[in-house]
C-alpha positions as CSV (number, residue, x, y, z in Angstrom):
1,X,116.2,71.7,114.6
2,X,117.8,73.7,111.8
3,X,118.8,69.6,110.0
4,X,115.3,69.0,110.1
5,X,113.4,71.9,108.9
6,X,114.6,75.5,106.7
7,X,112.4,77.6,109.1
8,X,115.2,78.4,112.1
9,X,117.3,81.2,111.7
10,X,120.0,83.2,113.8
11,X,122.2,80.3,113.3
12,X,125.7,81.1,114.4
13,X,127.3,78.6,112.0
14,X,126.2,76.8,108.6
15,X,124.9,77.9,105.2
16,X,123.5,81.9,105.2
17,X,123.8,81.7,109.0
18,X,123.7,85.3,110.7
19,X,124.1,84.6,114.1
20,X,122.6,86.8,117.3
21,X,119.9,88.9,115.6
22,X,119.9,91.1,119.0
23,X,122.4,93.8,118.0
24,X,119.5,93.6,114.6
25,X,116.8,94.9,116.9
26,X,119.5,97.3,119.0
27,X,120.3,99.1,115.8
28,X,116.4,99.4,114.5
29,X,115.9,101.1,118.0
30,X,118.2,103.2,117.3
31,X,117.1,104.3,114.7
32,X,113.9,104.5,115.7
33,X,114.8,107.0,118.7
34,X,116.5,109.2,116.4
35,X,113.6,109.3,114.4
36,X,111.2,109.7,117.9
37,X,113.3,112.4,119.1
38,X,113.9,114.1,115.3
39,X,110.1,114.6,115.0
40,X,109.0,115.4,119.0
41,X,112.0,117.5,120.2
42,X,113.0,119.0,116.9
43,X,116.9,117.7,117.3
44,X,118.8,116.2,113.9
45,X,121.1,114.5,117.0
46,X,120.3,112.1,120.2
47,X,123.6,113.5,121.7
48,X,122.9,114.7,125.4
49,X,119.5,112.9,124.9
50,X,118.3,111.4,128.3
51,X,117.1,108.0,127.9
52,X,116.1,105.3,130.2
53,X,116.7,101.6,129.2
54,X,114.3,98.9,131.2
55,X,116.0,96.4,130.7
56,X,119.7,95.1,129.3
57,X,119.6,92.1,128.2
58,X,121.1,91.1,124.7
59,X,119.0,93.6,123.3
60,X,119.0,96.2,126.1
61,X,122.6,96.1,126.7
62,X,123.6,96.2,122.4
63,X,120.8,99.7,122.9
64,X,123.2,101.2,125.5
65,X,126.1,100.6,123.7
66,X,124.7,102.5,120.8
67,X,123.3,105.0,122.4
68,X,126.4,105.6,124.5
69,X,127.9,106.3,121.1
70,X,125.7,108.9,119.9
71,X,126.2,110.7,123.0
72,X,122.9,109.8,124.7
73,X,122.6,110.1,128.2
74,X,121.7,107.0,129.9
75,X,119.6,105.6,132.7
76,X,119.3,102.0,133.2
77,X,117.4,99.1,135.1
78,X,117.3,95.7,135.4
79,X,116.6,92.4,137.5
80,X,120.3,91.3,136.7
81,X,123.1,93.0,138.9
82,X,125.5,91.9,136.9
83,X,123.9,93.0,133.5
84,X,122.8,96.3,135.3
85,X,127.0,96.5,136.1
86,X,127.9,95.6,132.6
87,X,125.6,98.6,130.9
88,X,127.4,100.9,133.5
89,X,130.7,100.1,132.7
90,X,130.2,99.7,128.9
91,X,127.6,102.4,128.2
92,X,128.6,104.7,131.4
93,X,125.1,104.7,132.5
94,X,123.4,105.0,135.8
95,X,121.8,102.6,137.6
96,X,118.4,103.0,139.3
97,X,116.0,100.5,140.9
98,X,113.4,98.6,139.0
99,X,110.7,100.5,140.2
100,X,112.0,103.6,139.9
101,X,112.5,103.9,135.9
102,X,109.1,105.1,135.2
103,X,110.0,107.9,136.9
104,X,113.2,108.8,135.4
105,X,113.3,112.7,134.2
106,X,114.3,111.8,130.8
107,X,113.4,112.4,126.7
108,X,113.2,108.9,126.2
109,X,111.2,105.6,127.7
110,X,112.8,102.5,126.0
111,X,111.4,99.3,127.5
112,X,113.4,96.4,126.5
113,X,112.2,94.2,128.8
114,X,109.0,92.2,129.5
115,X,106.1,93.3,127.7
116,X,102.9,95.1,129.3
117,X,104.6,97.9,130.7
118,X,103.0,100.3,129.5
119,X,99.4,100.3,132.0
120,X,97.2,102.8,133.7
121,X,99.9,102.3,136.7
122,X,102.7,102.8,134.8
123,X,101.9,105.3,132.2
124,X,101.0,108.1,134.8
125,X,104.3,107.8,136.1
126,X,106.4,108.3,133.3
127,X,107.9,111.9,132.6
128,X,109.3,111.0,129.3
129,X,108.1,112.7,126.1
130,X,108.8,109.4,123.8
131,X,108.2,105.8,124.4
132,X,110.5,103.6,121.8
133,X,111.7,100.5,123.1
134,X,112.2,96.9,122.3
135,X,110.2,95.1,124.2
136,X,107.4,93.0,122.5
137,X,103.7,93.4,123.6
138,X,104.5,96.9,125.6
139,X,101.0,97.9,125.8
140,X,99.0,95.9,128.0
141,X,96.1,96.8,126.3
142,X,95.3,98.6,123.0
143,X,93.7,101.6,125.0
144,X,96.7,102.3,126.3
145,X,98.0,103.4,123.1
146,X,94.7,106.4,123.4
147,X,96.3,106.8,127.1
148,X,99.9,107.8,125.8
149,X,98.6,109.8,122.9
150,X,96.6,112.3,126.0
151,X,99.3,112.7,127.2
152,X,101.5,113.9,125.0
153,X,103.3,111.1,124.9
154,X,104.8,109.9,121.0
155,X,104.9,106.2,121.1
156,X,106.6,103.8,118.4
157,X,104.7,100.8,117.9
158,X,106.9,98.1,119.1
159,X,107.1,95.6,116.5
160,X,107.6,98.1,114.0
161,X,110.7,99.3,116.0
162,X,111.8,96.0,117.0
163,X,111.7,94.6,113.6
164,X,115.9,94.6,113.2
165,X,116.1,91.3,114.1
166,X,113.3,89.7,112.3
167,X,114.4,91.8,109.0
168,X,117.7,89.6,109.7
169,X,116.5,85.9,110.5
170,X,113.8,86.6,107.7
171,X,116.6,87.2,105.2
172,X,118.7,83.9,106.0
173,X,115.8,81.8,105.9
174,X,115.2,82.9,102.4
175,X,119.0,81.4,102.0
176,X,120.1,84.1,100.1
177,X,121.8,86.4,103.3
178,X,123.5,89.8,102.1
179,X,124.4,91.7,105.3
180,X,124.5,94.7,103.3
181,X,120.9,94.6,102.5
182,X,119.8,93.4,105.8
183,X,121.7,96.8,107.2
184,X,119.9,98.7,104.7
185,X,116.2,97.6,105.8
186,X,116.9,98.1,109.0
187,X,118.1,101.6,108.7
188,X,114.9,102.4,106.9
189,X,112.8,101.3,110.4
190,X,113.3,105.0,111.5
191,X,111.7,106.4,107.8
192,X,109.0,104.1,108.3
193,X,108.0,105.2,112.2
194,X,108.3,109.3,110.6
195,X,105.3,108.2,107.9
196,X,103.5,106.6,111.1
197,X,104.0,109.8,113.3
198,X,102.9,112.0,110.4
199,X,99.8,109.9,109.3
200,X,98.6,110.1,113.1
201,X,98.9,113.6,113.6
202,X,97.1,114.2,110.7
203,X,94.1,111.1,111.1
204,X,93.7,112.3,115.0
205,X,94.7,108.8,115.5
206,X,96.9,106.9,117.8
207,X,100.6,105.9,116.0
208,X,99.7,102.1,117.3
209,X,96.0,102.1,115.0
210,X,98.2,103.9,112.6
211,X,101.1,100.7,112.6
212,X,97.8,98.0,112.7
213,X,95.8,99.8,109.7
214,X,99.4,99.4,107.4
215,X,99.9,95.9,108.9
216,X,96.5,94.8,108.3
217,X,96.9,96.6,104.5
218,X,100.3,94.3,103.8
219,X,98.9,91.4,105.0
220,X,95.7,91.8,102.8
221,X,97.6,92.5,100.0
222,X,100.1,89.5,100.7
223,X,97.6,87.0,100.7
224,X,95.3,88.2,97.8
225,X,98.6,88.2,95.9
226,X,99.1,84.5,97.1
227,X,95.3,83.6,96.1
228,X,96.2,85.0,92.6
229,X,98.9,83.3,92.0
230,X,97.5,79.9,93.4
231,X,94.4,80.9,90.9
232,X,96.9,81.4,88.0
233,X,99.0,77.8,88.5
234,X,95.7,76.4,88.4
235,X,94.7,78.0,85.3
């Protein structure tokens, strides 16, 4: 595909080619977590942090690894046995069954799995304080977002945490990849969920309507940018 069109990225070989974005994503999450747990548990560290991990795949798995790192206490499941066993031996977690992840007495939700997790069966169940995961689509519907926020629960809007590995494949398709300042964007995912977290505290509104109102604001100003440029050339 990538000898017929520009627009594929995560190329593991050829011109600006970046390869796996996963450990992208992994790193955004991370971020994102520290930021989750800096603003609802008041701690500058994750270390002794329980989280639980739906989920370890390529991005799941990259999570652990990470988190394992910082010190970050770790619960894990997934419909792989093998990938369940990998996340125990690399990231010294503990292995529970599918259904029982929800439950998990940990800080920290991070689904990194399929996406509509997050429902009025699920969301009863979970005891964690933060949902930040990097699963797409998590909330299987928008309300859900108004059924965290009641209770208690601080939710980062997934694609604003899962953004790592699009900041990455967006940068090589622009042919012009610098690592560096793919790093740096990334590391700024956590900055950006704070402003969200603050913003709905202080609108009485849910962090997802917060994360669609600054979308919806980009995207408008993208495209009237586009229109007056396109107006310009024409001129």
């Amino acid at each position: 595909m990538a000898r017929k069109t520009h627009y594929v990225a995560g190329l593991v070989d050829g011109h600006a080619a970046s390869g796996d974005p996963s450990p992208y994503t992994a790193r955004g999450i991370l971020e994102g977590i520290k930021a989750a747990v800096k603003y609802r548990l008041g701690r500058s560290s994750i270390k002794g942090t329980r989280v639980a991990v739906q989920g370890v795949g390529n991005v799941g798995l990259n999570l652990c690894r990470l988190l394992r790192r910082e010190g970050a206490i770790l619960v894990v499941a997934n419909i792989d046995e093998k990938a369940v066993n990998r996340a125990v031996t690399e990231a010294n977690a503990t292995a529970v069954p599918l259904d029982e992840i929800y439950e998990q007495a940990v800080d920290v939700f991070a689904p990194c799995a399929l996406g509509a997790v997050l429902r009025d069966e699920t969301i009863p169940r979970l005891k964690a304080t933060i949902v930040a995961g990097g699963a797409n689509n998590q909330l299987a519907e928008p309300r859900h977002a108004a059924m965290l926020t009641a209770r208690d629960i601080l939710y980062a809007p997934d694609y604003i945490i899962n953004a790592g590995g699009i900041i990455n494949v967006a940068s090589e398709i622009t042919g012009d990849y610098d690592q560096a300042h793919v790093l740096e964007h990334v590391d700024r995912i956590g900055n950006t969920l704070e402003g969200i977290f603050e913003l709905a505290s202080e609108r009485g509104e849910t962090t997802a309507e917060i994360a669609d109102s600054m979308a919806r604001a980009k995207i408008d100003a993208t495209r009237k940018a586009s229109v007056s440029r396109d107006a310009s050339n024409v001129a």
